[in-house]
N, CA, C and O atoms as CSV, one atom per row, in Angstrom:
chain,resi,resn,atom,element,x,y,z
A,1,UNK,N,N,-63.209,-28.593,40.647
A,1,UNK,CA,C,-62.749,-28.413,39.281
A,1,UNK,C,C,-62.538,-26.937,38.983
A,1,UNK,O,O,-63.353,-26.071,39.303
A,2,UNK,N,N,-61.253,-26.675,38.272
A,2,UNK,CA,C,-61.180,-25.092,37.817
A,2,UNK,C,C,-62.324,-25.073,36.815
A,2,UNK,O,O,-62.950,-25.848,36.092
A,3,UNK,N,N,-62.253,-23.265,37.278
A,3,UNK,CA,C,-63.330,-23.047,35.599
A,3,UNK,C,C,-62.559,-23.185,34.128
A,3,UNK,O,O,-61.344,-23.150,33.931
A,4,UNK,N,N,-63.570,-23.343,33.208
A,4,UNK,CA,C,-62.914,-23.331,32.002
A,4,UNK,C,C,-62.712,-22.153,31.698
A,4,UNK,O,O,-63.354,-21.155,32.029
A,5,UNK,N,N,-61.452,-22.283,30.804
A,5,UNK,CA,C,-60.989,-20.900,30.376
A,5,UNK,C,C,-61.792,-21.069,29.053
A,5,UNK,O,O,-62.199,-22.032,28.404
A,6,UNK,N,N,-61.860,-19.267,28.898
A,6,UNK,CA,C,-62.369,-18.941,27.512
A,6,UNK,C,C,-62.061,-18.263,26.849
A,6,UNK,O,O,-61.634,-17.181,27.253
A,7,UNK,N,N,-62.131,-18.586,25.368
A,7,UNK,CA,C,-60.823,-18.492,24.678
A,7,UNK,C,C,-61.881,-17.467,23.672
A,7,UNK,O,O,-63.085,-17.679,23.535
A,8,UNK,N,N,-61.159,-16.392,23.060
A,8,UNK,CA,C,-61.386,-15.404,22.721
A,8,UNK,C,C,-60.647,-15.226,21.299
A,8,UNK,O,O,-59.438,-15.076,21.122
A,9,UNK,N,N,-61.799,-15.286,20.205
A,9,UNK,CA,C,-61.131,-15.415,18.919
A,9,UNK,C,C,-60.626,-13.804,17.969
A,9,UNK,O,O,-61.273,-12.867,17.502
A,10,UNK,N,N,-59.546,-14.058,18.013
A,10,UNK,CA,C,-59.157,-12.293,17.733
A,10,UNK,C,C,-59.379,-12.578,16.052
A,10,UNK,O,O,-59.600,-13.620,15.435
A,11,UNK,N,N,-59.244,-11.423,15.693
A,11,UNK,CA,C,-59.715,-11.073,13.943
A,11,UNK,C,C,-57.985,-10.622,13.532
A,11,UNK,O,O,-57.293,-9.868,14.216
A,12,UNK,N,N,-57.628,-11.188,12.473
A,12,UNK,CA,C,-56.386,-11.194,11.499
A,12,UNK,C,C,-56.648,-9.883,11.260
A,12,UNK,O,O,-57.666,-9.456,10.716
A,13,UNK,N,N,-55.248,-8.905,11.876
A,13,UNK,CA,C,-55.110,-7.645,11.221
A,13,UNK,C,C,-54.391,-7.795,9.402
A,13,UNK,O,O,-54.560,-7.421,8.241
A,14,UNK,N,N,-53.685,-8.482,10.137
A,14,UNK,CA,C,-52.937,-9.071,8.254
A,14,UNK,C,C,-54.090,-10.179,7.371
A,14,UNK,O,O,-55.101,-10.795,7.706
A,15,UNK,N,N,-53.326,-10.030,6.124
A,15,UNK,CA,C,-54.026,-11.137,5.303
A,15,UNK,C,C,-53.053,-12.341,5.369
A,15,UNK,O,O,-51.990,-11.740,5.521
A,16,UNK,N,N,-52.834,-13.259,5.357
A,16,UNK,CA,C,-52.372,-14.386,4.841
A,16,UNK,C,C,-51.708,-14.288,3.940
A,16,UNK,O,O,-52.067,-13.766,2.885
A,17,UNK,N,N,-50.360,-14.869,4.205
A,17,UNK,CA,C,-48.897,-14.016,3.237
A,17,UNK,C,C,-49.438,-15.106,2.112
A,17,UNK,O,O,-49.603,-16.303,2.346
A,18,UNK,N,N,-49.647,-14.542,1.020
A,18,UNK,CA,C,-49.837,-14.907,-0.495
A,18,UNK,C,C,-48.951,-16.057,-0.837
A,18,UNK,O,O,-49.310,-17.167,-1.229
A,19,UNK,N,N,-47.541,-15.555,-0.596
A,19,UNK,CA,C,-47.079,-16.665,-0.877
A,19,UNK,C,C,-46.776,-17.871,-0.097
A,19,UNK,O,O,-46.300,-18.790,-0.764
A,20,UNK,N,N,-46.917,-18.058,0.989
A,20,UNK,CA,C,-47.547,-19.244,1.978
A,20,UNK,C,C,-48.279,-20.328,0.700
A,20,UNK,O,O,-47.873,-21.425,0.317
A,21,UNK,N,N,-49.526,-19.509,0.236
A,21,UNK,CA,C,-50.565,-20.483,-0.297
A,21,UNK,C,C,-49.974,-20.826,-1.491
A,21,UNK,O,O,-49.810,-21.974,-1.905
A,22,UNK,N,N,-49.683,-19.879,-1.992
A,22,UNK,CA,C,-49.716,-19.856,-4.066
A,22,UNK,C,C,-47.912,-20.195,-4.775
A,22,UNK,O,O,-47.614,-20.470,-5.937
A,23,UNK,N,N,-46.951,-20.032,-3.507
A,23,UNK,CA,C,-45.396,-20.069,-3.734
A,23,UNK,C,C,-45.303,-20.872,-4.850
A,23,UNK,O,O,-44.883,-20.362,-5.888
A,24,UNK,N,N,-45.668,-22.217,-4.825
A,24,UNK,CA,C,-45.679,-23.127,-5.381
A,24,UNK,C,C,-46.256,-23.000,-7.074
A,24,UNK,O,O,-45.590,-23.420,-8.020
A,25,UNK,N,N,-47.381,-22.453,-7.193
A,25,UNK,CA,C,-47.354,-22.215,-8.398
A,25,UNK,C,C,-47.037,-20.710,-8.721
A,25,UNK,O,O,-47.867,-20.162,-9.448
A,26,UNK,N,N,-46.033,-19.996,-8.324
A,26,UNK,CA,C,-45.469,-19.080,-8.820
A,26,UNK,C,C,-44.237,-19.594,-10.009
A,26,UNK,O,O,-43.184,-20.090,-9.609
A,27,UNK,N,N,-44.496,-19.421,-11.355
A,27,UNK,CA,C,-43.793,-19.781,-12.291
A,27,UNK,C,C,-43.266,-18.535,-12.789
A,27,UNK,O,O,-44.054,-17.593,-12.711
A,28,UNK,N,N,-41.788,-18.218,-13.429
A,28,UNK,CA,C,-41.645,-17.674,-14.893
A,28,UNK,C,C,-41.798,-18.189,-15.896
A,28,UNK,O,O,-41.087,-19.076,-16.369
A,29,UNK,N,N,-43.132,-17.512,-16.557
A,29,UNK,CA,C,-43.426,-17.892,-17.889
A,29,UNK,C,C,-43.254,-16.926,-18.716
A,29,UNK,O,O,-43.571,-15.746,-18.563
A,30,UNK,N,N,-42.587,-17.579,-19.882
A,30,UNK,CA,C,-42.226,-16.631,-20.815
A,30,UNK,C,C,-43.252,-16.870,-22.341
A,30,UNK,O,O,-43.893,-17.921,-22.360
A,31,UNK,N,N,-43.355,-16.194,-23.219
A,31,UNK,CA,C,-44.115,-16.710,-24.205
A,31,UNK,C,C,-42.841,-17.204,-25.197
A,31,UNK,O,O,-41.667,-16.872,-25.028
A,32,UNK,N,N,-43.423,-18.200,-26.423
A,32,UNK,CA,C,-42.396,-18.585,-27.375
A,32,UNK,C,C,-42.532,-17.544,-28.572
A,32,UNK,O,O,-43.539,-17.003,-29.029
A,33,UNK,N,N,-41.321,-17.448,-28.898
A,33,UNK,CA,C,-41.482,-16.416,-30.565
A,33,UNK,C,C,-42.548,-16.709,-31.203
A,33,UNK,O,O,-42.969,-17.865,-31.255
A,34,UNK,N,N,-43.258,-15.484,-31.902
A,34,UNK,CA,C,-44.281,-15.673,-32.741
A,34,UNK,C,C,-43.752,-15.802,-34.186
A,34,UNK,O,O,-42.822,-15.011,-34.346
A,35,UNK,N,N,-43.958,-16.355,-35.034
A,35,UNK,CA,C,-43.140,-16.379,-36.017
A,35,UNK,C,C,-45.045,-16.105,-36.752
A,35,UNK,O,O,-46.125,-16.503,-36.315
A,36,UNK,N,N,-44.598,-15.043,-38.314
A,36,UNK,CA,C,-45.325,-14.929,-39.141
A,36,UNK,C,C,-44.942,-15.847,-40.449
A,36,UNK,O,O,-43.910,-16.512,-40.541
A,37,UNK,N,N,-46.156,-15.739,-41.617
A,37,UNK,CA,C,-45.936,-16.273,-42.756
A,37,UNK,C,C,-45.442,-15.170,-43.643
A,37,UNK,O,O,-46.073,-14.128,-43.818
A,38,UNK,N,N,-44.218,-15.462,-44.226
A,38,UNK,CA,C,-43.510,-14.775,-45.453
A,38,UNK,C,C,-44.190,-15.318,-46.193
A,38,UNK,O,O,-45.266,-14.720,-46.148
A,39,UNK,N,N,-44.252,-16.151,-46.913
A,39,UNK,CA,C,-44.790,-17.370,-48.047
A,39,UNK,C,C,-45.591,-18.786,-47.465
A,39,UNK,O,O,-45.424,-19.178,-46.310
A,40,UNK,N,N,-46.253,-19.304,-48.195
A,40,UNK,CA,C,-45.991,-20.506,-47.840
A,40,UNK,C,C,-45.549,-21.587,-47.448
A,40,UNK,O,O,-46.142,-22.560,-46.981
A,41,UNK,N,N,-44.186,-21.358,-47.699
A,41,UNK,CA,C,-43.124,-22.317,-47.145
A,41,UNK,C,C,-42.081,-21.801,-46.316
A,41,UNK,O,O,-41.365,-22.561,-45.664
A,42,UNK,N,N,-41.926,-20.341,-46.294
A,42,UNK,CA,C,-41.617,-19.470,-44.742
A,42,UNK,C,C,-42.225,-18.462,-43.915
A,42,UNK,O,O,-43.077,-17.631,-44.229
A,43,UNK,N,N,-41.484,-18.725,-42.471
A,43,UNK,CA,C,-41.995,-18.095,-41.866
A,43,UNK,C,C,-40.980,-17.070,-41.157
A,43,UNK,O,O,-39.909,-17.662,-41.021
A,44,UNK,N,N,-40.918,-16.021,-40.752
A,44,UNK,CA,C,-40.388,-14.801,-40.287
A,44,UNK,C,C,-40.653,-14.894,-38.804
A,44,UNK,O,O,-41.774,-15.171,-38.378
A,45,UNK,N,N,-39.449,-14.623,-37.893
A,45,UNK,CA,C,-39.598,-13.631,-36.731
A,45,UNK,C,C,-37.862,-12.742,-36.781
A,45,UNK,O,O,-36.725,-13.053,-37.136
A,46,UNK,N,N,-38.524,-11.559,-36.214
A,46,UNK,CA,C,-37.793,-10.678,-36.152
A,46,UNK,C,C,-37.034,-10.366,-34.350
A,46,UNK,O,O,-37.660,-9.644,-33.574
A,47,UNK,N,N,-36.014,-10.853,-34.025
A,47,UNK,CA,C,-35.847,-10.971,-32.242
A,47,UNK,C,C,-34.064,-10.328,-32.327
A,47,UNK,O,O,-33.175,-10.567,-33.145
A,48,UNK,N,N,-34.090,-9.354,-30.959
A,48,UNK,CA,C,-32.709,-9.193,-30.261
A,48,UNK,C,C,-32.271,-9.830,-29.254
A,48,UNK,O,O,-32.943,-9.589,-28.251
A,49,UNK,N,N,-31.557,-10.436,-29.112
A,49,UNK,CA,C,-31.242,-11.869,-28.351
A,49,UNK,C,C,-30.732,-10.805,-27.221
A,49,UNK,O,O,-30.198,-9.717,-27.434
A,50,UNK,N,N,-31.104,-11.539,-25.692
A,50,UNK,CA,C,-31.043,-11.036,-24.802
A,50,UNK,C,C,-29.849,-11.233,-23.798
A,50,UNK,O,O,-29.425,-10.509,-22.897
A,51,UNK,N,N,-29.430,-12.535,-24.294
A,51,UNK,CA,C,-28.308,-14.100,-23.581
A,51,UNK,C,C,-27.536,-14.298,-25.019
A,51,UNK,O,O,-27.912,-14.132,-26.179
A,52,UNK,N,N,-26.578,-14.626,-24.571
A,52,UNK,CA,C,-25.342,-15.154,-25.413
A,52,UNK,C,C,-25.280,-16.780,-25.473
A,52,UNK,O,O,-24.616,-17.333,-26.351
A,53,UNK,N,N,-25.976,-17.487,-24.535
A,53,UNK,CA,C,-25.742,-19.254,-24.579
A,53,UNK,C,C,-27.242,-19.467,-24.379
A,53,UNK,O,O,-28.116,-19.121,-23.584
A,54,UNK,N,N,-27.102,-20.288,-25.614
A,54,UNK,CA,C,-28.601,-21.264,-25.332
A,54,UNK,C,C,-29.080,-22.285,-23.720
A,54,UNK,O,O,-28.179,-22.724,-23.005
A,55,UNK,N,N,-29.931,-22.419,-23.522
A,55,UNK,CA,C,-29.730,-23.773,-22.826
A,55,UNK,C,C,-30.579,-24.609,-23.113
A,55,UNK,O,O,-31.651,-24.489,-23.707
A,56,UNK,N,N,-30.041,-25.533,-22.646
A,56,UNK,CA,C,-30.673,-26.879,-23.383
A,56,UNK,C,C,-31.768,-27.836,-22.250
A,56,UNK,O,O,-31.700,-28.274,-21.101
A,57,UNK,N,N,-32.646,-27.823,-23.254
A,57,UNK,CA,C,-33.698,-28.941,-22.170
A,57,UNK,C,C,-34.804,-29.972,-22.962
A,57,UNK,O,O,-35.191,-29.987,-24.131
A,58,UNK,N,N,-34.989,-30.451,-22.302
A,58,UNK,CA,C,-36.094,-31.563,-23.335
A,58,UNK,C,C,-37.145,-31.349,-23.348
A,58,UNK,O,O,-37.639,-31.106,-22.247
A,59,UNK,N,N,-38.104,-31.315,-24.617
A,59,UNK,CA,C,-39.446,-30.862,-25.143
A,59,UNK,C,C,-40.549,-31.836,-24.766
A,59,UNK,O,O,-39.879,-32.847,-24.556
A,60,UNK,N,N,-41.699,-32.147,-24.565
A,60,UNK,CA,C,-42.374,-33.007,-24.412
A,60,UNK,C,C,-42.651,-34.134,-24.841
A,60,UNK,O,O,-43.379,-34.978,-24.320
A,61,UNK,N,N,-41.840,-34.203,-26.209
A,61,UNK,CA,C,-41.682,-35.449,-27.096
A,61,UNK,C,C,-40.265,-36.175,-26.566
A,61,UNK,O,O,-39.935,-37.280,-26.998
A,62,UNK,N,N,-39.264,-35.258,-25.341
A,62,UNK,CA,C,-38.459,-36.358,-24.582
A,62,UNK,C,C,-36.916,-35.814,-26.107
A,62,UNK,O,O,-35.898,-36.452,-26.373
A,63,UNK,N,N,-37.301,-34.770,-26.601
A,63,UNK,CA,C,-36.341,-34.557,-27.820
A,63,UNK,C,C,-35.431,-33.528,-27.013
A,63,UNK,O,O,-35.880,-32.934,-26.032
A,64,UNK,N,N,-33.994,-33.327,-27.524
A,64,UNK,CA,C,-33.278,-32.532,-26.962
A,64,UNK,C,C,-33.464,-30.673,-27.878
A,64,UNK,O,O,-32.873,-30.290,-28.888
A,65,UNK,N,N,-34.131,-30.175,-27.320
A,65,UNK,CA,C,-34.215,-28.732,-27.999
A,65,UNK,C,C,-32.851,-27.776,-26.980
A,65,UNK,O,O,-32.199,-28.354,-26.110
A,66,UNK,N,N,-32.657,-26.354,-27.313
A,66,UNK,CA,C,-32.066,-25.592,-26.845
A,66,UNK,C,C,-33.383,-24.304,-27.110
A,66,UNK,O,O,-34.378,-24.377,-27.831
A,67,UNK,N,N,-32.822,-22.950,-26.049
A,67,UNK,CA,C,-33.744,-21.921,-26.307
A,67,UNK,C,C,-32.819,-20.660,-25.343
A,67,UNK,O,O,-31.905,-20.805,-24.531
A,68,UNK,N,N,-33.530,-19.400,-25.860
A,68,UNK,CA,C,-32.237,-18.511,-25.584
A,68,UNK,C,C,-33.709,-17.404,-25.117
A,68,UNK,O,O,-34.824,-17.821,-25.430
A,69,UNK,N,N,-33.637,-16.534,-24.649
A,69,UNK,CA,C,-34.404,-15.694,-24.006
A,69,UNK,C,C,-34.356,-14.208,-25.367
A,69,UNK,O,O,-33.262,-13.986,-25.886
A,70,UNK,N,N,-35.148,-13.648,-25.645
A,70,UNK,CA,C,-35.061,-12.544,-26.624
A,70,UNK,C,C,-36.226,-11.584,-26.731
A,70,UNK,O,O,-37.413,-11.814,-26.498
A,71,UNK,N,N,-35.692,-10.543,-27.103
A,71,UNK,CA,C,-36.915,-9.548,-26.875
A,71,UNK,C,C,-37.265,-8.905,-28.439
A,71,UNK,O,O,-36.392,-8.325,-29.085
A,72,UNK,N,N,-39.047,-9.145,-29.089
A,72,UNK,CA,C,-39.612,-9.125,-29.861
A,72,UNK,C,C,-40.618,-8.531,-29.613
A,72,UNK,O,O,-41.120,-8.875,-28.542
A,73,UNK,N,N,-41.368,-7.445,-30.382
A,73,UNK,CA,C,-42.194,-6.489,-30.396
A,73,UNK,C,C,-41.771,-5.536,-28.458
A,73,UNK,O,O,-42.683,-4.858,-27.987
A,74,UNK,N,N,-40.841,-5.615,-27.899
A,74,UNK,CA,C,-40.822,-4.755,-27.123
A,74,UNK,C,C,-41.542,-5.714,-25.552
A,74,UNK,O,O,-42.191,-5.375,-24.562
A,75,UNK,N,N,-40.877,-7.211,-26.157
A,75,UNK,CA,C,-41.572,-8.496,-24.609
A,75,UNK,C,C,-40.644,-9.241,-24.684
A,75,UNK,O,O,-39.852,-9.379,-25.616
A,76,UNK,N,N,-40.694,-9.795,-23.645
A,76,UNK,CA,C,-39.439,-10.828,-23.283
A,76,UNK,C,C,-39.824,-12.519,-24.163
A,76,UNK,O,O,-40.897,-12.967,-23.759
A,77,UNK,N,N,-39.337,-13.155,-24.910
A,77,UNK,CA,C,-40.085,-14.026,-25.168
A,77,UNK,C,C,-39.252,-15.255,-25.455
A,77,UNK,O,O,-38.064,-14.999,-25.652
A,78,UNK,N,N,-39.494,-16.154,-25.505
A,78,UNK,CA,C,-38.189,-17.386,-25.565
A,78,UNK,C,C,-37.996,-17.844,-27.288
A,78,UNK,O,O,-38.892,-17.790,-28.131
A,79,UNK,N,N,-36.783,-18.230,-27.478
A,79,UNK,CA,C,-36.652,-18.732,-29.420
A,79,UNK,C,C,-36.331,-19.945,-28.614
A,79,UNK,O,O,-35.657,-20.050,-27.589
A,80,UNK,N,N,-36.868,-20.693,-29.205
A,80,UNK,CA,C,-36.573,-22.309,-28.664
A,80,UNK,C,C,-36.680,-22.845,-30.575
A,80,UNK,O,O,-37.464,-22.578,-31.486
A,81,UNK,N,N,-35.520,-23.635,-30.461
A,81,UNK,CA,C,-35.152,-24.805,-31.221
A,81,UNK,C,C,-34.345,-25.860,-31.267
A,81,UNK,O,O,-33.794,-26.251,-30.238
A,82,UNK,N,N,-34.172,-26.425,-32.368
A,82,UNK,CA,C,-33.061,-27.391,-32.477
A,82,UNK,C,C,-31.594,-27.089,-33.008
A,82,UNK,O,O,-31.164,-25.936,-33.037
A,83,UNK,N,N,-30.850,-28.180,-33.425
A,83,UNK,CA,C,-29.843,-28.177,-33.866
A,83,UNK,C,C,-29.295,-27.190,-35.037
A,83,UNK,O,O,-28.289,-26.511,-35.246
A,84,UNK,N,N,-30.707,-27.537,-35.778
A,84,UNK,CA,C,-30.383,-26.421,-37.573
A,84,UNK,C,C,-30.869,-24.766,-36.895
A,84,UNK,O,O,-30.783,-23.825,-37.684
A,85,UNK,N,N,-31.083,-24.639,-36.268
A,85,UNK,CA,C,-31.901,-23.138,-36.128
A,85,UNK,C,C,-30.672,-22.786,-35.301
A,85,UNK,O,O,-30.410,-21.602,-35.513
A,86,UNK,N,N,-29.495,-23.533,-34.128
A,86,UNK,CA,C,-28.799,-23.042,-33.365
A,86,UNK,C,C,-27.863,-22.958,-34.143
A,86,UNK,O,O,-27.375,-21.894,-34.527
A,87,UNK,N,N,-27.428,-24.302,-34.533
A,87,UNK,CA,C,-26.262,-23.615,-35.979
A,87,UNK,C,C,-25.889,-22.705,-36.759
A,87,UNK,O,O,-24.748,-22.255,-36.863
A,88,UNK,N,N,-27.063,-22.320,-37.482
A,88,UNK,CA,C,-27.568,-21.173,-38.301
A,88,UNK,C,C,-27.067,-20.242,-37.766
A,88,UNK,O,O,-26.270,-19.515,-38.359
A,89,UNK,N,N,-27.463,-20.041,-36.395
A,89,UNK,CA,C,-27.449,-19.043,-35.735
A,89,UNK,C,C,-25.864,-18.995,-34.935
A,89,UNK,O,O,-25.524,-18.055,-34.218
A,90,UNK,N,N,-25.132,-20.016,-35.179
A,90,UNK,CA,C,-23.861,-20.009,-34.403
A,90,UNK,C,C,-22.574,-19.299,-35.839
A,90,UNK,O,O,-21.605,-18.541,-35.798
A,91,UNK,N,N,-23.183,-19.960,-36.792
A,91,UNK,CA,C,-22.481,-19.527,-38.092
A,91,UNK,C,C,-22.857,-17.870,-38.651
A,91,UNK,O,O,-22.248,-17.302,-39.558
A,92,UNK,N,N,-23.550,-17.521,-38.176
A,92,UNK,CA,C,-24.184,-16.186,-38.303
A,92,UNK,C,C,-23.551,-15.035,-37.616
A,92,UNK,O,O,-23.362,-13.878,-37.990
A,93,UNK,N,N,-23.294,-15.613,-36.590
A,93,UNK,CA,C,-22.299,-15.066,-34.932
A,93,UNK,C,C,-20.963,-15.488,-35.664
A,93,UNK,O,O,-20.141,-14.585,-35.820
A,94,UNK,N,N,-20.735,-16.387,-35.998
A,94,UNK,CA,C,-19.278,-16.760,-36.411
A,94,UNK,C,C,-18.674,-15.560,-38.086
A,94,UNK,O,O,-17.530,-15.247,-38.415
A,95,UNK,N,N,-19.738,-15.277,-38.612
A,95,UNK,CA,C,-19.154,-14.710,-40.014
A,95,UNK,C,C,-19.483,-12.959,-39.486
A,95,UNK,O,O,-18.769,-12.274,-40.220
A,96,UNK,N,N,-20.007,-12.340,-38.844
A,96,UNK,CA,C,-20.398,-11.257,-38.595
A,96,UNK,C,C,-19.129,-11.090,-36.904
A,96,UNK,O,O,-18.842,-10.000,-36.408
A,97,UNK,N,N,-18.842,-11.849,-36.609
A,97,UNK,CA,C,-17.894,-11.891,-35.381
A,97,UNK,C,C,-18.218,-11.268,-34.155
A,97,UNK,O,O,-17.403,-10.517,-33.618
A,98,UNK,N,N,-19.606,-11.562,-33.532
A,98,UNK,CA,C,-20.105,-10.930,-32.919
A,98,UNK,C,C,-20.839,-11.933,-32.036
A,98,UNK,O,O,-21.323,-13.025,-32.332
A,99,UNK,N,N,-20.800,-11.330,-30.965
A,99,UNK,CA,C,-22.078,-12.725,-30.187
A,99,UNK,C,C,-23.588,-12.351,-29.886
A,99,UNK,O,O,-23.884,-11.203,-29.551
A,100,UNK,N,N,-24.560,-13.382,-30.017
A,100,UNK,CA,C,-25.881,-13.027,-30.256
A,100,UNK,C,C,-26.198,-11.638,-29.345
A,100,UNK,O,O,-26.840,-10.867,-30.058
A,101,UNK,N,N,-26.008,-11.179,-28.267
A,101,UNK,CA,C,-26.293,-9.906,-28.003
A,101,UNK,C,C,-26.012,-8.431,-28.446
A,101,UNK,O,O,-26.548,-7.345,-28.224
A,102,UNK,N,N,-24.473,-9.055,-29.481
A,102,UNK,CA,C,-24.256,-7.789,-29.977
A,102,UNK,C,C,-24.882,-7.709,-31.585
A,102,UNK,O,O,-24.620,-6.898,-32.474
A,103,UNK,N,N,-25.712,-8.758,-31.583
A,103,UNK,CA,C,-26.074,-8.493,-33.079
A,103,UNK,C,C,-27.330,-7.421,-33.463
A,103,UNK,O,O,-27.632,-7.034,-34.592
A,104,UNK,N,N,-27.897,-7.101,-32.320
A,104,UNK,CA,C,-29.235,-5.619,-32.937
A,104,UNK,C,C,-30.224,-6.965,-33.176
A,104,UNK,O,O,-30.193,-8.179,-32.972
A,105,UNK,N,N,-30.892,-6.203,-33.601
A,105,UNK,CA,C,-32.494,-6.823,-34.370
A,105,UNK,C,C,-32.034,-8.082,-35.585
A,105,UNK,O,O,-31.551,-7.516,-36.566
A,106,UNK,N,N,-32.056,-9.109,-35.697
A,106,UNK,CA,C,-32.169,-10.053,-36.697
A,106,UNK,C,C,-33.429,-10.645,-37.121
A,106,UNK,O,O,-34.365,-10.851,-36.349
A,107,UNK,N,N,-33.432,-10.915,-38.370
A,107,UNK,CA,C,-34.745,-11.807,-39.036
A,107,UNK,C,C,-34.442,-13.010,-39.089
A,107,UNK,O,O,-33.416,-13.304,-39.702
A,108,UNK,N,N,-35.235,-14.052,-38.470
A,108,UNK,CA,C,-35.020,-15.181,-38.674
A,108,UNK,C,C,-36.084,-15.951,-39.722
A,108,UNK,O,O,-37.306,-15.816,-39.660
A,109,UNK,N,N,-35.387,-16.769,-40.678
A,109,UNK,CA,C,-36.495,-17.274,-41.988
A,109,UNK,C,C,-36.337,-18.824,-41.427
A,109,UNK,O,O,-35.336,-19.517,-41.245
A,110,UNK,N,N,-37.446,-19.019,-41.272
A,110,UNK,CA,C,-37.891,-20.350,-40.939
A,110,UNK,C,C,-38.600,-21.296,-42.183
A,110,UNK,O,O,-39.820,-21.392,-42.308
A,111,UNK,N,N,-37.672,-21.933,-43.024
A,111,UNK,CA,C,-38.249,-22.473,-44.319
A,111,UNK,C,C,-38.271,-23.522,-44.637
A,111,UNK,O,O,-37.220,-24.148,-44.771
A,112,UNK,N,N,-39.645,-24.153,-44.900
A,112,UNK,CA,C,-39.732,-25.657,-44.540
A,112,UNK,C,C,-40.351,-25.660,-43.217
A,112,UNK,O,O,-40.594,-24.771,-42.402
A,113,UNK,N,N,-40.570,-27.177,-43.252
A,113,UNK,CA,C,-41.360,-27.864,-42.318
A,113,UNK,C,C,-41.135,-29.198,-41.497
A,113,UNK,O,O,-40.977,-30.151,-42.260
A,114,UNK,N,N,-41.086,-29.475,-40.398
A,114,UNK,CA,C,-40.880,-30.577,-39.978
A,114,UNK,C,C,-39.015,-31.114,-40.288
A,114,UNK,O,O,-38.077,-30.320,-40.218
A,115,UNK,N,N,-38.896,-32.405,-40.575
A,115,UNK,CA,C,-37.467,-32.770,-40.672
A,115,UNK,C,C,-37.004,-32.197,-41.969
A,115,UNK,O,O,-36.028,-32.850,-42.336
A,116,UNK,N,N,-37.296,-31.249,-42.818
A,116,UNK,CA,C,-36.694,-30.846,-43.851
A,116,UNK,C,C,-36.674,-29.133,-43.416
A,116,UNK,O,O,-36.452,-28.251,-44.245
A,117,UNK,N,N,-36.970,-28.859,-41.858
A,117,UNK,CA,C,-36.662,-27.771,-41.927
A,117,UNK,C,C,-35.191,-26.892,-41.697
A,117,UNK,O,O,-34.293,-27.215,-40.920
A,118,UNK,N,N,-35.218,-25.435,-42.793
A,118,UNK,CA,C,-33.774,-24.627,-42.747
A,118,UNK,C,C,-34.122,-23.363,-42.347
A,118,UNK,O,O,-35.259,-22.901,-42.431
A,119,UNK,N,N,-33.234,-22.843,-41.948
A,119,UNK,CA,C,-32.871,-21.542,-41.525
A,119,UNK,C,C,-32.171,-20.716,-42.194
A,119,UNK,O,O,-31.318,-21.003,-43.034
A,120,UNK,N,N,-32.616,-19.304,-41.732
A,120,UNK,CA,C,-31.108,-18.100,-42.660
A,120,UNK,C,C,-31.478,-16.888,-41.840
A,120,UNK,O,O,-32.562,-16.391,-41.534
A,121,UNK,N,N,-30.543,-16.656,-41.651
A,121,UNK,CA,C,-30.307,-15.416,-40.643
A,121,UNK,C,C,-30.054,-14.194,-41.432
A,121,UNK,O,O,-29.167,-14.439,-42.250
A,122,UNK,N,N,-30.493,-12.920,-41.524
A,122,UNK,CA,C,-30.398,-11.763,-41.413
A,122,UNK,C,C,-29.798,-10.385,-40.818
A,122,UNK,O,O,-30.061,-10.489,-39.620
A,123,UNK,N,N,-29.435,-9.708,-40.919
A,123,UNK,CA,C,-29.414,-8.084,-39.935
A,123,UNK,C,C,-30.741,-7.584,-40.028
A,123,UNK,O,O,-30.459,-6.986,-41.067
A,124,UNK,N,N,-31.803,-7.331,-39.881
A,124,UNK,CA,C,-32.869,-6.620,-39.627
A,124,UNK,C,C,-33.122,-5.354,-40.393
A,124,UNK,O,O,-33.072,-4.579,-39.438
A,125,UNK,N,N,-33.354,-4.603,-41.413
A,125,UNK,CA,C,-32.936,-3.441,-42.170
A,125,UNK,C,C,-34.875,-3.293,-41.884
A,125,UNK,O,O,-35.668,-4.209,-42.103
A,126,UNK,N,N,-35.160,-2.211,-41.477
A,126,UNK,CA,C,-36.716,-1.800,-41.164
A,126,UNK,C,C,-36.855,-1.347,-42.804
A,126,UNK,O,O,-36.012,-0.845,-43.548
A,127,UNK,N,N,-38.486,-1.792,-43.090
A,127,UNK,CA,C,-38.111,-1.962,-44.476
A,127,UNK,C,C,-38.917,-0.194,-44.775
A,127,UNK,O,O,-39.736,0.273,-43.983
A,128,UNK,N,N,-38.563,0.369,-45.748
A,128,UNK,CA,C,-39.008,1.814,-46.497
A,128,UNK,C,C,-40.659,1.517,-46.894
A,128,UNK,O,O,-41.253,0.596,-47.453
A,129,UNK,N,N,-41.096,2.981,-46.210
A,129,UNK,CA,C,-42.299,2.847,-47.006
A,129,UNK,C,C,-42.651,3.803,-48.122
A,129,UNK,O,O,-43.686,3.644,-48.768
């Protein structure tokens, strides 16, 4: 019988390519607009749209939303809505003749709640102190 060979365990100069293990949950996550309270019955965010076309995808309730990528306080962050908030926002682009990237800083008023909610769009004017 030959002798057995013996096998000689070498030590990993490298680490284990990261993404081998973790690829898979490598996500882009973005955060959603923070919107504040104006009043009681609105709410404010202030965003410069980053993209010119929404896209559209379904929310966890299986509902058709749209959402556009925009940058607020100086972060990348997503405006996701529906129909009345994209409108708003298409008629806004339509009377100012401009498309959401060329519009600067806008305020968006979020007023109301649930299925009675409206929108109104702004230019952004930083307010005097």
């Amino acid at each position: 019988m030959p002798p057995k060979k013996k096998t000689i365990k070498k030590t990993t100069t490298q680490h284990p390519d990261l993404q081998s293990f973790f690829g898979e949950f490598k996500t882009e996550y973005l955060p959603f607009v923070q919107w504040y309270y104006k009043s009681d019955k609105a709410k404010l965010a202030v965003v410069d749209f980053l993209e010119d076309k929404p896209q559209q995808y379904k929310n966890k309730w299986d509902r058709i939303q749209w959402k556009m990528r925009v940058m607020q306080y100086e972060e990348e962050m997503i405006l996701s809505g529906g129909k009345r908030l994209f409108q708003t926002l298409y008629r806004f682009c339509e009377e100012a003749n401009k498309m959401p990237t060329e519009l600067g800083l806008v305020a968006i008023f979020r007023i109301g709640n649930g299925f009675d909610t409206k929108y109104k769009i702004e230019s952004y004017v930083e307010p005097s102190v």
